[in-house]
mmJSON file of the N, C-alpha and C atoms, coordinates in Angstrom:
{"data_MODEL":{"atom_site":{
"group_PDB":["ATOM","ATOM","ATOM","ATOM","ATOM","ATOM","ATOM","ATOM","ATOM","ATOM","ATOM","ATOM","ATOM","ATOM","ATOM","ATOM","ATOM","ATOM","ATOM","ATOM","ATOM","ATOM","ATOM","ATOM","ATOM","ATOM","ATOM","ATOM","ATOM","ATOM","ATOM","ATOM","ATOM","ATOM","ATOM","ATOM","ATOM","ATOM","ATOM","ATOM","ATOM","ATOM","ATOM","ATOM","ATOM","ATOM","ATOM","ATOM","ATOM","ATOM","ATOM","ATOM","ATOM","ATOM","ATOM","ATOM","ATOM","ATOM","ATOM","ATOM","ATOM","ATOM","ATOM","ATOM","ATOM","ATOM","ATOM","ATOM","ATOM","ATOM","ATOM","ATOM","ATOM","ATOM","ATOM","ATOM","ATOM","ATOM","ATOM","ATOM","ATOM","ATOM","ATOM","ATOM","ATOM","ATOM","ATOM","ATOM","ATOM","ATOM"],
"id":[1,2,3,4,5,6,7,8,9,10,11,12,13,14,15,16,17,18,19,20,21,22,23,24,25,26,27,28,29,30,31,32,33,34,35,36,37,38,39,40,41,42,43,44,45,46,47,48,49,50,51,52,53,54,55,56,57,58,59,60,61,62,63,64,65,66,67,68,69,70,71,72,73,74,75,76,77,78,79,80,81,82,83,84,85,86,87,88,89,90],
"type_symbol":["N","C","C","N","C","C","N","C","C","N","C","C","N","C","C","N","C","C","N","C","C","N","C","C","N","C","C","N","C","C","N","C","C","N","C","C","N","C","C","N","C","C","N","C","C","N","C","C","N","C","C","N","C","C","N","C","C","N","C","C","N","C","C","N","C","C","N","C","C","N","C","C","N","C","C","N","C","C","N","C","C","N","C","C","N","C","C","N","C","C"],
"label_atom_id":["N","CA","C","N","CA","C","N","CA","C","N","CA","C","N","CA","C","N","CA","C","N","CA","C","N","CA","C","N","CA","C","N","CA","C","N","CA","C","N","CA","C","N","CA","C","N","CA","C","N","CA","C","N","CA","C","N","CA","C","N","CA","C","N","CA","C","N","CA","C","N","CA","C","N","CA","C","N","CA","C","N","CA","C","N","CA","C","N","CA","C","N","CA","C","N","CA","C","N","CA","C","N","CA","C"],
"label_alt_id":[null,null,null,null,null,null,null,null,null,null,null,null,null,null,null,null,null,null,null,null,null,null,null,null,null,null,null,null,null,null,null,null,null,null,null,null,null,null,null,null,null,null,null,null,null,null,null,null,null,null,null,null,null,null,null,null,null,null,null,null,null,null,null,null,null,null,null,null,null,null,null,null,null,null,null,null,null,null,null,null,null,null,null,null,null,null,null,null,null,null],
"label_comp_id":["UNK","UNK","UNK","UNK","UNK","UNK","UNK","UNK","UNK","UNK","UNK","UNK","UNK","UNK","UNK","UNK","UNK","UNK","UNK","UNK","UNK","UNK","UNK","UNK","UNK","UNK","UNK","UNK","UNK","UNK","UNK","UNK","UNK","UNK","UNK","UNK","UNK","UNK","UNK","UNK","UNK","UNK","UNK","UNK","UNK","UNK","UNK","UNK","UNK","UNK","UNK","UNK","UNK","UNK","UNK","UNK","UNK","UNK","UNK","UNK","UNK","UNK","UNK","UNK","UNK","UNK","UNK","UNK","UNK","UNK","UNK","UNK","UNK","UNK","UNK","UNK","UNK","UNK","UNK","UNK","UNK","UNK","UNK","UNK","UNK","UNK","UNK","UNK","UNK","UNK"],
"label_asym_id":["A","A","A","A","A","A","A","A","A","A","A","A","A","A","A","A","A","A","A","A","A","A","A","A","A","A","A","A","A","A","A","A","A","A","A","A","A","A","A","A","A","A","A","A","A","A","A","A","A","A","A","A","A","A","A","A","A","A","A","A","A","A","A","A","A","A","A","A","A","A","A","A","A","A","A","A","A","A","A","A","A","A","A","A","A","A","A","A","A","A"],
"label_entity_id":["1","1","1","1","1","1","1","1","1","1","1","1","1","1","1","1","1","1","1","1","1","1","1","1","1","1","1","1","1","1","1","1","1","1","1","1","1","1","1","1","1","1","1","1","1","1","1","1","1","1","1","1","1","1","1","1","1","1","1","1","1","1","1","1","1","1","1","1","1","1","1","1","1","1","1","1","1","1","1","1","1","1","1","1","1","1","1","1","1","1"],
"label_seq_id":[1,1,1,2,2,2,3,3,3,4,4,4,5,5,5,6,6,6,7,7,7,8,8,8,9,9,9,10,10,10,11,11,11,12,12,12,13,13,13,14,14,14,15,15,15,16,16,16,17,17,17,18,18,18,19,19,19,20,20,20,21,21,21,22,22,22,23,23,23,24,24,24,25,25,25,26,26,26,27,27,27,28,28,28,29,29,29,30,30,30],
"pdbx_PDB_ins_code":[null,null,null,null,null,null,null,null,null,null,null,null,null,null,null,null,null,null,null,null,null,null,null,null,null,null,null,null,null,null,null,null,null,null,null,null,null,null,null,null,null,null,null,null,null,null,null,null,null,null,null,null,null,null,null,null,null,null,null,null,null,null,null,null,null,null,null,null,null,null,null,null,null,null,null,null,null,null,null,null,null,null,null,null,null,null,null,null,null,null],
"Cartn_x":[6.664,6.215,6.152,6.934,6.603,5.048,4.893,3.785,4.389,3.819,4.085,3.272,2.751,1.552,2.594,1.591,2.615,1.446,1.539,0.608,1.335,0.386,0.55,-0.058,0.252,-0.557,-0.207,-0.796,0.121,-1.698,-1.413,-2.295,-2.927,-1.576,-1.8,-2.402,-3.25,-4.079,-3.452,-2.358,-1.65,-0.715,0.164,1.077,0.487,-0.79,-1.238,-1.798,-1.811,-2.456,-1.02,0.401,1.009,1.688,1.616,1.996,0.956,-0.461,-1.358,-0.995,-0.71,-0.564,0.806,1.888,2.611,2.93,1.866,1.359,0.462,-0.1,-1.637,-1.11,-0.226,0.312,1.108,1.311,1.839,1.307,-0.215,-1.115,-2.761,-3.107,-4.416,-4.489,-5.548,-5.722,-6.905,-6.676,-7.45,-8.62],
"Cartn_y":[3.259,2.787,3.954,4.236,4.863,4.486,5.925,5.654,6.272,5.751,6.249,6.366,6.885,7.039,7.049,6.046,5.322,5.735,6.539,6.415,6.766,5.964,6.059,6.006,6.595,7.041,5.945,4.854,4.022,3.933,4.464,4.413,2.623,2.464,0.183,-0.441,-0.893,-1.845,-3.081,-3.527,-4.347,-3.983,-3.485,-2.753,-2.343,-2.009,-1.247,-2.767,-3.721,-4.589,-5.138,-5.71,-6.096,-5.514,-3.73,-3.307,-3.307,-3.205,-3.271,-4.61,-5.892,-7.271,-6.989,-5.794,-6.593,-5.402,-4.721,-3.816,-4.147,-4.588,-5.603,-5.41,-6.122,-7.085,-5.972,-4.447,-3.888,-2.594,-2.576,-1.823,-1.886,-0.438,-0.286,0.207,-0.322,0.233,1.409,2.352,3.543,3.379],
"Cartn_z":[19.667,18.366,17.39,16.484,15.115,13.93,14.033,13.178,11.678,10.629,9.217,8.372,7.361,6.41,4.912,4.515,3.189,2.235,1.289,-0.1,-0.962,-2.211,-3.451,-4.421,-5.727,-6.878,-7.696,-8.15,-9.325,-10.528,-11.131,-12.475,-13.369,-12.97,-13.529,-12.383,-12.959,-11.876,-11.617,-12.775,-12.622,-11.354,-11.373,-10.156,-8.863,-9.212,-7.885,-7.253,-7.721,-6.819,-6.547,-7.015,-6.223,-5.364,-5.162,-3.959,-3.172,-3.408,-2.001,-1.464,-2.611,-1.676,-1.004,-1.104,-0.631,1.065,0.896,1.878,2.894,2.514,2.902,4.613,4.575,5.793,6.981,6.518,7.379,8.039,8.107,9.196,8.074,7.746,8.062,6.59,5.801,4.696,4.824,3.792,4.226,2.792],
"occupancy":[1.0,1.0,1.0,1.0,1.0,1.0,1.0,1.0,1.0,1.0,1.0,1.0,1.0,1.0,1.0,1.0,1.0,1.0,1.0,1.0,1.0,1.0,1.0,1.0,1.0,1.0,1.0,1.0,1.0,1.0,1.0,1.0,1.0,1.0,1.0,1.0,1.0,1.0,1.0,1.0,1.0,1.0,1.0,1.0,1.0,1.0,1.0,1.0,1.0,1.0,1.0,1.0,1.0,1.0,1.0,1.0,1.0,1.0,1.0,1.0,1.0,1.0,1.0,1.0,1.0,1.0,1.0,1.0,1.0,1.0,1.0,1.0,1.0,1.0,1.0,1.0,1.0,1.0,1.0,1.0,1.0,1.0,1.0,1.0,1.0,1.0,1.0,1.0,1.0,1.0],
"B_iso_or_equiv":[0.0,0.0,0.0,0.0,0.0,0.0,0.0,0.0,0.0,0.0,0.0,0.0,0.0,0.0,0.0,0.0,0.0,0.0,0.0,0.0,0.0,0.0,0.0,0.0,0.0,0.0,0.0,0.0,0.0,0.0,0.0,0.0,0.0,0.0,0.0,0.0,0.0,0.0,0.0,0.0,0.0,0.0,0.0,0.0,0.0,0.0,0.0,0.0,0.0,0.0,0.0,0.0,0.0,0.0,0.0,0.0,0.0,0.0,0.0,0.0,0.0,0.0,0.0,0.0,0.0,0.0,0.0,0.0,0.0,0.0,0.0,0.0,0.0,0.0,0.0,0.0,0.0,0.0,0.0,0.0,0.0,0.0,0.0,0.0,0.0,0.0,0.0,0.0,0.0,0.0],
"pdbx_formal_charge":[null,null,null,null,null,null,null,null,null,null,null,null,null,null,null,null,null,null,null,null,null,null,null,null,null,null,null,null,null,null,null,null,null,null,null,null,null,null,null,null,null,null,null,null,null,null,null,null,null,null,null,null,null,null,null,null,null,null,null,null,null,null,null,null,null,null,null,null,null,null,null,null,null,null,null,null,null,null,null,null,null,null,null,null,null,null,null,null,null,null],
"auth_seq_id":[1,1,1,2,2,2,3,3,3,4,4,4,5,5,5,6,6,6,7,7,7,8,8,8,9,9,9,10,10,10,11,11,11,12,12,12,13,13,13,14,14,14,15,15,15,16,16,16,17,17,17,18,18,18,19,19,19,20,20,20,21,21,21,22,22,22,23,23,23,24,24,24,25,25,25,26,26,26,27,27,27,28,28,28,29,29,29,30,30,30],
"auth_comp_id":["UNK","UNK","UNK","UNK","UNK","UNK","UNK","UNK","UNK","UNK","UNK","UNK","UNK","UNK","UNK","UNK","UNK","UNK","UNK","UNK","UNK","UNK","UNK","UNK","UNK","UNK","UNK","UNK","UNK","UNK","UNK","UNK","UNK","UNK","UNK","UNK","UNK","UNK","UNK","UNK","UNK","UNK","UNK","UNK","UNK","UNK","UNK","UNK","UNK","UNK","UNK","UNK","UNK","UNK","UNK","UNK","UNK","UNK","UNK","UNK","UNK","UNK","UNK","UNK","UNK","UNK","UNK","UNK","UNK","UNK","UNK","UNK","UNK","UNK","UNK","UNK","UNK","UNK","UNK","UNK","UNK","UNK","UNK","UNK","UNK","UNK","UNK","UNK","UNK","UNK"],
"auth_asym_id":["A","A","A","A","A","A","A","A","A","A","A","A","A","A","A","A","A","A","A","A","A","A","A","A","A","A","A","A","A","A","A","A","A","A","A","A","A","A","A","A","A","A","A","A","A","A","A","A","A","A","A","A","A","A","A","A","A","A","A","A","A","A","A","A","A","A","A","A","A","A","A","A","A","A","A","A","A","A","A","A","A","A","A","A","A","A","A","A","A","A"],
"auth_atom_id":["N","CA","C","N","CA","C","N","CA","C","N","CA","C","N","CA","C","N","CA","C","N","CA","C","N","CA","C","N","CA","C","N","CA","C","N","CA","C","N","CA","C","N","CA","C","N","CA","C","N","CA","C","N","CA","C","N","CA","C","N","CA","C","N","CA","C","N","CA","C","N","CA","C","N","CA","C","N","CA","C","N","CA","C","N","CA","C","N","CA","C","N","CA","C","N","CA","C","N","CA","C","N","CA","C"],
"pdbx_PDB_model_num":[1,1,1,1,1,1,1,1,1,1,1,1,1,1,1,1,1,1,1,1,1,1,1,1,1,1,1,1,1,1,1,1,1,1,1,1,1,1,1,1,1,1,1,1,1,1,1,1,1,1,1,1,1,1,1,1,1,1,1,1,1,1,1,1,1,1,1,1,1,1,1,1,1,1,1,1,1,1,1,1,1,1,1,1,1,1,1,1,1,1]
}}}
């Protein structure tokens, strides 16, 4: 199994919520 650490800086709250939804679904939010 590969592990990966995905972050990001997005400033729009607009944007930053449809990549957390579309993240949500693929491990562990920090």
């Amino acid at each position: 199994m590969k592990t990966y650490i995905v972050t990001y800086d997005i400033s729009d709250p607009k944007r930053l919520r449809k990549v957390f939804q579309i993240l949500r679904g693929y491990g562990d939010h920090l």
